[in-house]
N, C-alpha and C positions, 0 to 999 in steps of 0.2 A: 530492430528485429534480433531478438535471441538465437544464436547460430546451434545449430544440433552438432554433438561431439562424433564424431565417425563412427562410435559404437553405436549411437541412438538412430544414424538415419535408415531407413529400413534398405535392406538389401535386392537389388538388381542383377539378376544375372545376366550378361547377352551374350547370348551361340549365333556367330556368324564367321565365316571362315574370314573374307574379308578383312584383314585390318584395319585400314582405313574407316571406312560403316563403324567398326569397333569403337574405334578410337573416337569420334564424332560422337557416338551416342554417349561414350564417356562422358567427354565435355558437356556434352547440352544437361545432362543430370546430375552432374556430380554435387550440383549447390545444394539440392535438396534429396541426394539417394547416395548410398554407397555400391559404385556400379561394378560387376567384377564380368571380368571377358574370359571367355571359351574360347575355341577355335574349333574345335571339333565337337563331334558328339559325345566320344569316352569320355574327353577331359570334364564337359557338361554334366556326366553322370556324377562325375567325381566328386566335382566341385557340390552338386545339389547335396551332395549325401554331407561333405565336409561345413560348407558354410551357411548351410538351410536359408535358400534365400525368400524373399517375402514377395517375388514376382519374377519373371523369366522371361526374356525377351528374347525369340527364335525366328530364324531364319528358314525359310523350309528349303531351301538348297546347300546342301550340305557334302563332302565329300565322300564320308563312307557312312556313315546311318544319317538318313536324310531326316526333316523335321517332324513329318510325320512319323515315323519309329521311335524317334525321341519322346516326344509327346505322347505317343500311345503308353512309352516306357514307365515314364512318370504317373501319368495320371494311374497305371493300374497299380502302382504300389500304395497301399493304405497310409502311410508315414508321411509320403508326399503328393498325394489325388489333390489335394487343397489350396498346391500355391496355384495360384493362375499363371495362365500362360498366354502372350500374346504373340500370335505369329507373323511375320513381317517376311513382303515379298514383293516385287516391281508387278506381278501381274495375280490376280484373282479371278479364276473363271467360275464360274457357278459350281462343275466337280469338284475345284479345288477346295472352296469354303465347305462341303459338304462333307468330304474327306477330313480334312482338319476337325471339324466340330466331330463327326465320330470319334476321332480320335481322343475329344478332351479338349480341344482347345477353346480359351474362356473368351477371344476378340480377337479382330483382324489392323493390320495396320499397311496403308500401301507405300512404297517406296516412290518418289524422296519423300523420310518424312517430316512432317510441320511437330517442330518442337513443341506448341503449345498444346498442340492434339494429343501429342503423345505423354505428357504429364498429368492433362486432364485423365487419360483412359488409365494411366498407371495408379494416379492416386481412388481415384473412383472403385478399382480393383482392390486397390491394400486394403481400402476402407471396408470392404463387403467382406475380406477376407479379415481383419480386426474382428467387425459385429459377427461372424462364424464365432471364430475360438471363442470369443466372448460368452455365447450361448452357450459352446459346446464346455464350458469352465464351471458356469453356471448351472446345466443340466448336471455335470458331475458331482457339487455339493450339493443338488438337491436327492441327484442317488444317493449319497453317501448319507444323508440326513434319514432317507427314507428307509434302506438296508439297515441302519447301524439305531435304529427307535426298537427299545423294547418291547413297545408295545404291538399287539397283532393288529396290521395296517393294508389296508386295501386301497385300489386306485379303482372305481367301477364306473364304467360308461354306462350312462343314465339312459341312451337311447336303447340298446340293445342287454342292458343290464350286465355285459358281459367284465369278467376281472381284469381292468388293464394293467393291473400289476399287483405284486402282495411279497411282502419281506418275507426275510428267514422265520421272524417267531411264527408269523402265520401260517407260513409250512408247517412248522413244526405244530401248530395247535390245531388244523384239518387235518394233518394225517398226509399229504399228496405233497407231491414234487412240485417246482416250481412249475416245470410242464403242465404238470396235472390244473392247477390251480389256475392258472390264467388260458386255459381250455375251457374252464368251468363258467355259468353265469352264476348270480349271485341267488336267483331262485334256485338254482339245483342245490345250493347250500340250507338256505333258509327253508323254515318248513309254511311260512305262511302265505298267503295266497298271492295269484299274481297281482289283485285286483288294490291287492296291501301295500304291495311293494310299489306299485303306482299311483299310488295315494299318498306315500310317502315320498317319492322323487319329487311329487306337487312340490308339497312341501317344501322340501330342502330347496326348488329350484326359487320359490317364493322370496323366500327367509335368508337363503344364501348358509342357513347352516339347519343340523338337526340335532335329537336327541331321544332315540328311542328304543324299548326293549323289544326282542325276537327270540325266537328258538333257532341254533343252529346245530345241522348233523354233519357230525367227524365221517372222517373215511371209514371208521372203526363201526358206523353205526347207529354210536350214541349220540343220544339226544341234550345240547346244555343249551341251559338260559344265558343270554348276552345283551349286554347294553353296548349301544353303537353312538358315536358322537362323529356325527359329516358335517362337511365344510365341504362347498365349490371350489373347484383350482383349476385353472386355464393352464392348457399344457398346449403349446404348438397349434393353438387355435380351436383345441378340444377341451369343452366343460366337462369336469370329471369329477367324482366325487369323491375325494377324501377322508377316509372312514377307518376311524380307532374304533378296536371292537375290546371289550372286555368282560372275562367269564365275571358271570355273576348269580350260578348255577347254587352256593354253597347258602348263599343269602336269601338266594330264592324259598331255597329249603326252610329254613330259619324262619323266613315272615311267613309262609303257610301256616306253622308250626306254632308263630304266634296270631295269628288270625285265628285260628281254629279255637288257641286256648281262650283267647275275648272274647271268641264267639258262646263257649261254654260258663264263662263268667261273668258274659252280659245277660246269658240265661237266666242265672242264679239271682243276677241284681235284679232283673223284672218280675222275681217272682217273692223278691227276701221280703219280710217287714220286718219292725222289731220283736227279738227273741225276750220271751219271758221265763223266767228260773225262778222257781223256790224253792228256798232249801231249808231244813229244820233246824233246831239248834245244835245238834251236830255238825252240822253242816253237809248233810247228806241230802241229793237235790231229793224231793219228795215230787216234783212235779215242772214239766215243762211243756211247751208247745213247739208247732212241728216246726215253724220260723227259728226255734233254738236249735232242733234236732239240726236244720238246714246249715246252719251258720256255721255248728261244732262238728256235723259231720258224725255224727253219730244218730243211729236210729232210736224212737220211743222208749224202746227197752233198754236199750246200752245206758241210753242217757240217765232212767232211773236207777240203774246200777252204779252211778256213780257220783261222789263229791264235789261242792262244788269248787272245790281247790284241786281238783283233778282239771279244769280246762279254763280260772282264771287265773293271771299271776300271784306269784307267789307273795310279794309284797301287798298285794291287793287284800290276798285272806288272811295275813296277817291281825287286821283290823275288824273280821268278822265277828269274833265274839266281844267286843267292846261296843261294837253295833247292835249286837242282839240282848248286850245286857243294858245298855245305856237307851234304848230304843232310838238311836240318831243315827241317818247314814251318813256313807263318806261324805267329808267335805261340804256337811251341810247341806245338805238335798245335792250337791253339785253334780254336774256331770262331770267325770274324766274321761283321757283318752290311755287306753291299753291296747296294749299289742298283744294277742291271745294263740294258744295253740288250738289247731283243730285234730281230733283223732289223727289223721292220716299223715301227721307234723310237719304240715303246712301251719304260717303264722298268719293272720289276719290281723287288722287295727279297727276297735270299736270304739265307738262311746259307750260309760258307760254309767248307769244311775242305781242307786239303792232305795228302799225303803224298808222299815218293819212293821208289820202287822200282828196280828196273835188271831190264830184260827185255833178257836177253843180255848185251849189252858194254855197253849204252845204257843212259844213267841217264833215266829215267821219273818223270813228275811226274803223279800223278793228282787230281783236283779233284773233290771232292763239290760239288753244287749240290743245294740245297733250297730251293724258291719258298714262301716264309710270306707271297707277299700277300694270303691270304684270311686269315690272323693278323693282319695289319696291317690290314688292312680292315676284322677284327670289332673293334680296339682302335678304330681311329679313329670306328668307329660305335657303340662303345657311348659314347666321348667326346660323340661328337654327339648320341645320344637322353639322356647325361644333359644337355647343352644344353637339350634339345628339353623336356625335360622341367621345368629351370630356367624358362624360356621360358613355358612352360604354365602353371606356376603360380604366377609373378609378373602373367603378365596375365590371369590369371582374376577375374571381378567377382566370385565368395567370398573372402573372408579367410580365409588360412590359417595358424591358430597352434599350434605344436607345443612345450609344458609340460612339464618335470620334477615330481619327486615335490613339489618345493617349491612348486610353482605358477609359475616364473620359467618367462620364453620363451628357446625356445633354437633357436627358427625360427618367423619368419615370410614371408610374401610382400608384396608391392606393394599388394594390395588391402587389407593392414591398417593398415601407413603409411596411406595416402593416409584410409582410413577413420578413423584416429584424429588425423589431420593430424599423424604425430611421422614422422622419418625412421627407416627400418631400423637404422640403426646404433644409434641412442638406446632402439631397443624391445627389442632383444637384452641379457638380463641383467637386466631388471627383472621384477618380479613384476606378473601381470595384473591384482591389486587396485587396481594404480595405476589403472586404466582404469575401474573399474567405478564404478556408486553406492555411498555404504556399504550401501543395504540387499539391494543384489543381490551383494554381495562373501561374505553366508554359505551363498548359493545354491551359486554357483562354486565354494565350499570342499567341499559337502557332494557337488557332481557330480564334483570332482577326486579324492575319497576312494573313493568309489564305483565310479569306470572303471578304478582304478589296481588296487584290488581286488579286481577282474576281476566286481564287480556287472552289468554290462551297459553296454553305451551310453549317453547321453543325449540329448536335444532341452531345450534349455529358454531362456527368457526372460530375460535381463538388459538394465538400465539401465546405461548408458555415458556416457564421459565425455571427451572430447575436450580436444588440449591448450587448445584455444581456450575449456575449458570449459563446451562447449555440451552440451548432454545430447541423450540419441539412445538407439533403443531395439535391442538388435540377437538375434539368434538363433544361439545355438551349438548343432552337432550333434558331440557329443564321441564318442571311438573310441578304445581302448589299444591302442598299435603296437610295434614295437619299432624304436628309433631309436640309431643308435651304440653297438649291442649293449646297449641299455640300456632299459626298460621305460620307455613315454613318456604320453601325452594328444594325441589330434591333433584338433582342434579347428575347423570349417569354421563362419565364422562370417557371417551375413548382417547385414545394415541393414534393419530391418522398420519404422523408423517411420512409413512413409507407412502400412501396414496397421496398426499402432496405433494413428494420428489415427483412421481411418476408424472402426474401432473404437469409439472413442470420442465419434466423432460421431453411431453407430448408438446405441450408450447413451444419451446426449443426447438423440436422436430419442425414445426409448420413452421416458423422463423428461416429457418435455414431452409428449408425449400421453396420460399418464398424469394428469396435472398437467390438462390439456385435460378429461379425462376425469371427474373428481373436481371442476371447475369446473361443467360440463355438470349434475351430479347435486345440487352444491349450490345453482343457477340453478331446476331445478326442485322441489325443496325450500320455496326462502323463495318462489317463484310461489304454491306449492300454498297453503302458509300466507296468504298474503296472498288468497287467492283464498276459502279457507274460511269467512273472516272475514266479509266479506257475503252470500253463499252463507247462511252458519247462520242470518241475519237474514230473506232470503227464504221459507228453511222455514219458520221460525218465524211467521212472519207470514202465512203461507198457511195454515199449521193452525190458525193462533188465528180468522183468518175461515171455515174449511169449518169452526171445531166453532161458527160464529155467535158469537163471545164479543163481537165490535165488531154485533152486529144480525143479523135473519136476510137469508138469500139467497134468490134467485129458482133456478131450477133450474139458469138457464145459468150465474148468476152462479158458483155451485157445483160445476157442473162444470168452468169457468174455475181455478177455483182449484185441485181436484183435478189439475188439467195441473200449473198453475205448480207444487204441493209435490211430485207426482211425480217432475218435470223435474229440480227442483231436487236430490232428493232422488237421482238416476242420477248425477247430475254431483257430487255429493257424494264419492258411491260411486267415481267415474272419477277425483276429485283424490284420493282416499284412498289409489287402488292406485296413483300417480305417487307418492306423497309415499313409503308404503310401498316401491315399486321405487328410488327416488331415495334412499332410506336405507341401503338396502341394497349400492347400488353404491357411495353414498359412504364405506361401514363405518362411519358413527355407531349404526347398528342393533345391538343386542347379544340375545342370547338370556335368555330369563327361566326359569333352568332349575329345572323343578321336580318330582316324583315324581307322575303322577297315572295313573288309569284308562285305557287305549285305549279298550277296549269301551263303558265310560259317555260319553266325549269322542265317539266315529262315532256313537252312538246320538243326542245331543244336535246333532249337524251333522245327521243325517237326519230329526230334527222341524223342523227347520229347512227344510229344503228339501225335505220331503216333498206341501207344497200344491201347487208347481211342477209335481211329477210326476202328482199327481191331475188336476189343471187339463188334462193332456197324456193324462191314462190310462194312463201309463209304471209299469208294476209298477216296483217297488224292493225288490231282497232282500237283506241283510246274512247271512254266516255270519260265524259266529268260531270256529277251533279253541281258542283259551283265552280266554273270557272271562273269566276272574282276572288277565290279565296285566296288568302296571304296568309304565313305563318310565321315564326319569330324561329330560325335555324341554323343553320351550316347548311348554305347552298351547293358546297362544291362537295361535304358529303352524300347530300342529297340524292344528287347526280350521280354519283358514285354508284350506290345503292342502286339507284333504278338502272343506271349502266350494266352493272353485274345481272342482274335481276333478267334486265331484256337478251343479254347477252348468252346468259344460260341454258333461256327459255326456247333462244334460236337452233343454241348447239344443240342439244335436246330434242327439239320439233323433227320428223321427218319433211320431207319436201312436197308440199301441198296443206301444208297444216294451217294452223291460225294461233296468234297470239289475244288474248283481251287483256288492255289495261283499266283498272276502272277506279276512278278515284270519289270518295266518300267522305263527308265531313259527319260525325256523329258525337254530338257535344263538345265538347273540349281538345276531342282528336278529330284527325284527320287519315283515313283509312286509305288505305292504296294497295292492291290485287291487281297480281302477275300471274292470269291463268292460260296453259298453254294445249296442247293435244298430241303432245312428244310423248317419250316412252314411257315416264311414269318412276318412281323410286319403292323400291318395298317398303312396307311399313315398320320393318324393325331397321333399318338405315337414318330413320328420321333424326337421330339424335346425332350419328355421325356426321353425316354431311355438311353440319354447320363448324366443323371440329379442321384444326391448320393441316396441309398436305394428304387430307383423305381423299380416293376418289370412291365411288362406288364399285367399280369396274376397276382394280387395280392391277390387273394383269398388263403384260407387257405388249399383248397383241388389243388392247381396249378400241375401240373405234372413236374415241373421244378423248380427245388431249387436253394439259392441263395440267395448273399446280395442286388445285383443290383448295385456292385458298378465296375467290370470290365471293361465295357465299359466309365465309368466316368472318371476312370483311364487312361484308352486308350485316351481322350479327353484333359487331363488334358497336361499326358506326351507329346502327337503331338503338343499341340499348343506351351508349355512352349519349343520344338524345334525352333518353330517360321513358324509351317507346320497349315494344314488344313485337316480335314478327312468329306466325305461324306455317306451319304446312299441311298442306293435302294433296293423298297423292293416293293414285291406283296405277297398277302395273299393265302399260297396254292405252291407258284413257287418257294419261295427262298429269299435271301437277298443278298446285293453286300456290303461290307466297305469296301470304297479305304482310302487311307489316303495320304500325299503329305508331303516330309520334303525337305529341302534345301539339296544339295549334299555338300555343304561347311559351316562351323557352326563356330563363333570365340569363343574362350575362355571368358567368362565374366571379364574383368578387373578390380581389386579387385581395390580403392582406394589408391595413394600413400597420406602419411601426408610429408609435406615437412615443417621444421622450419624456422622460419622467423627471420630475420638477426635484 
């Protein structure tokens, strides 16, 4: 064992006037605490404030501020409300433990105390007071995280829509105080309906995130467009929504702006055909149609006012009169493409063709025009959405990896680099084994086989492996696409290791409380033991005097003693069923399976407890449809079971009542019903009463005494058969427990070791 250095073991303080007491509790903690002593209450204060200790050990009998004032002291100071305090006193009456807990105090300890109680309750305290600060470290960087984000940030509870909290920029960008703002619901902001904003919690609650545009109003007024991006986040047991809001008021503007002008240019394209020009040997247009006037933006008139090197390029007319003297258009009939002015000097891009004719004596140059800039417009914007699209899924937080048949990559995005800390150009061309664990590399292999042959999708879990070597855990949701005409795996991969630790610390948890749990059951074990041990010595010794073997007794002296071996003889019975319940949870208990009678085993339980019921005048009637029946069991828990069973049913019963037991054989089981006419259990108790040290009636004045653990036992032993037991019960009528065990039971087969050659 690694010994803690004086500075690391956590600090103790004990206030008790007492020296001695002092100095004891020294010793008993020093091996694992650093214990510092008080003697008074000033010097107490002193010391709290000087050496901040991490638990307080007080005496409520004090000379001049007694424990109670100390403790009230403490706990009302905000700096120090947090260490626990536990108070220690030779006597505890019901006012005093009442007084104390108003006052702050965190547990009670009675005088003399047992060393090992008092370590257990010390460390139990440190540790609740560790996971505090813990949280409370944690809740501070996630203020700090949240306060100190540029961006305008909301916290909104989805049930009542209300702000549960919103940083400085978002002050600043509503307009309102922080008061103000977490007053406010999120409908009083938003202008859209309620029916909106709950059709969107849907969502987010679905999806675990969102992303959607809203209109919201400032205190000022105004009205601006926002795009909001939520995310769920569990705070102290509350789902809440996490919500970046960002103007996007200016952009809003802008695409109306461009919508409107499409919308005016898609006009024009459903109504354009090709424009026709002719122009004379001058080159003066002599004539056009209204598809030209449409195109150049000039009306009939205009248009025959003008040249036709007034509205095609310059280099274009150039070659017009070698056209009209040569009779050849450009480029051999060809079409070209020109970029043209329109009157209003806007540029458009046409095709465009010549020809010449002669109308009359006059040689004639006519000109096709045809406007492709909605051609050009769908080229340059499908350029742009593949951008937009690049764009998107490089800066998306999934990895996106897209696999051939070999398993190599043959596209990735930004979020895989950065994910596996390699650049893109080095992840291209290599196979994803390189990335994985070896034992998550046949996972991969057997989901790349699978989606390629058209088996379905996958989701699954892989270990990863960064070039820095570091291991990480991540989530691939696999999909077959078709990629370069060629049959692919596209791959959208997350980073889940923080929900794997967590995972894993939830594991941990139920380990150790398990562990908690099986410590608990072997504590009362060696208790019981130790406790039987003198216990059998009192019995004994009490009967050997009530049968007069040491001399005779006088009548008190007789009845005296009658108590004590009675007494002794209940509390017998009470470590019996702890030692039996305390085995059974810790599964050292085994079953002693063996072939015997039902009918002869209830018949032998109800001579048994048959004087109980005379004593009360409680009829008791057994039926059995088969009394020849045999089961394969534990006889003596059997017994046990119907012991508790009938035993209950007595306590229970008023005096004139009736018991029925009735035994059933229905296939493979064997059914058995303990119905009585006693007082009856609520119906919302059912669950408790099969639960260790519960009573129904737990008051101190109860009519019915008990540990409350018989019937736990009866649950314990039915199921560890591998049966089932029921209740029914009405308040006033009576109760029913059946119970159900298999009629054939096998032996537990103990392990053989066999040596290996």
């Amino acid at each position: 064992m690694i010994e803690l250095y004086t500075s690391d073991k956590p600090k103790v303080l004990i206030i008790d006037d007492e020296k001695d007491q002092v100095e004891l509790l020294c010793l008993q903690l020093e091996d694992e605490y650093l214990p510092i002593p008080a003697y008074s209450g000033k010097e107490a204060i002193e010391l709290v404030k000087a050496k901040l200790p991490d638990l307080i050990l007080l005496d409520l009998m004090l000379p001049e501020n007694d424990g109670y004032e100390i403790c009230s002291t403490l706990k009302s100071d905000p700096e120090y409300r947090f260490i626990p305090i536990i108070i220690i006193s030779r006597f505890f009456e019901k006012t005093n433990k009442m007084k104390a807990t108003r006052c702050g105090a965190d547990d009670f300890i009675h005088k003399p105390i047992n060393r090992f109680e008092l370590k257990t309750r010390i460390k139990s305290l440190i540790r609740i007071k560790k996971n505090y600060e813990a949280l409370q470290e944690s809740e501070n960087r996630y203020k700090q995280l949240f306060n100190n984000s540029p961006a305008v940030t909301l916290l909104i509870d989805p049930v009542d829509y209300l702000i549960a909290d919103a940083n400085e920029p978002a002050c600043a960008y509503y307009g309102y105080t922080y008061a103000e703002m977490t007053a406010k619901k999120i409908t009083d902001i938003s202008i859209y309906s309620r029916e909106r904003n709950r059709k969107i919690s849907q969502q987010v609650f679905s999806e675990k995130k969102g992303h959607f545009y809203s209109c919201h109003k400032l205190a000022s007024g105004e009205i601006r467009h926002v795009e909001m991006y939520i995310n769920t986040i569990n705070i102290r047991g509350r789902e809440l929504f996490f919500t970046n809001v960002y103007d996007v008021t200016a952009s809003k503007k802008i695409e109306r702006e461009l919508t409107e002008s499409e919308e005016k240019f898609k006009q024009v394209v459903e109504l354009s055909i090709d424009g026709i020009i002719i122009g004379a040997n001058s080159g003066k247009i002599v004539d056009c149609n209204e598809a030209a006037c449409r195109i150049f933006g000039y009306g009939k008139e205009e248009m025959l006012e003008l040249n036709v090197d007034n509205i095609l390029r310059e280099d274009f007319m150039q070659s017009i009169p070698e056209i009209i003297t040569t009779g050849k258009a450009v480029s051999e009939n060809k079409t070209i493409e020109s970029i043209n002015k329109r009157k209003d000097g806007t540029f458009f891009t046409a095709e465009i063709a010549t020809r010449t004719f002669k109308l009359g004596d006059e040689d004639r140059l006519i000109v096709y025009v045809r406007d492709i800039t909605e051609r050009k417009k769908a080229e340059r914007d499908l350029k742009s959405s593949e951008e937009n699209f690049r764009a998107l899924v490089n800066n998306t937080l999934d990895g996106i990896i897209i696999l051939n048949f070999e398993g190599e990559v043959i596209a990735a995005n930004a979020a895989v680099g950065k994910m596996f800390n390699v650049e893109l150009e080095k992840i291209t061309g290599t196979n994803i084994a390189k990335y994985l664990a070896p034992e998550s590399v046949p996972v991969a292999i057997r989901d790349q086989i699978n989606v390629l042959n058209n088996q379905g999708g996958y989701l699954s879990v892989y270990k990863a492996i960064s070039s820095m070597g570091e291991h990480f855990w991540i989530e691939g949701l696999g999909t077959k696409i078709i990629y370069q005409n060629q049959p692919a795996n596209i791959v959208v991969i997350r980073d889940i290791t923080v929900r794997k630790k967590a995972e894993e610390a939830l594991i941990n948890a139920k380990t150790a409380a398990e562990v908690a749990n099986r410590t608990k059951s072997e504590f009362l074990t060696n208790m019981s033991h130790e406790l039987k041990t003198p216990l059998n010595s009192i019995i004994g010794f009490s009967d050997l005097l009530k049968e007069e073997i040491a001399g005779p007794l006088n009548e008190k002296q007789s009845r005296y003693v009658q108590f004590i071996s009675s007494s002794g003889k209940n509390l017998l019975e009470i470590i019996n069923d702890i030692l039996d319940l305390s085995k059974a949870e810790s599964g050292e208990e085994d079953l002693n399976v063996e072939k015997f009678s039902v009918d002869e085993s209830i018949n032998k339980v109800i001579s048994v407890v048959l004087p109980q019921a005379q004593e009360k005048n409680i009829i008791l009637n057994y039926q059995s449809e088969n009394r020849t029946l045999w089961i394969t069991a534990d006889e003596g828990k059997f017994r046990q079971i119907m012991e508790n069973l009938l035993s209950n049913a007595i306590k229970f019963t008023p005096a004139g009542g009736s018991i029925d037991v009735t035994l059933k054989q229905e296939g493979l089981l064997v059914t058995i019903e303990v119905k009585d006419t006693g007082i009856g259990i609520p119906e919302d108790s059912f669950e408790k009463i099969f639960k260790p040290f519960i009573q129904i009636d737990s008051s101190l004045s109860r009519n019915f005494e008990g540990t409350g653990l018989g019937l736990t036992l009866v649950k314990k032993y039915v199921e560890m058969h591998g049966g089932n037991i029921y209740v029914e019960s009405k308040i006033g009528e009576g109760s029913s427990f059946r119970f159900e065990l298999p009629v054939t039971r096998k032996r537990t087969v103990e392990p053989v070791l066999k040596v290996l050659e």
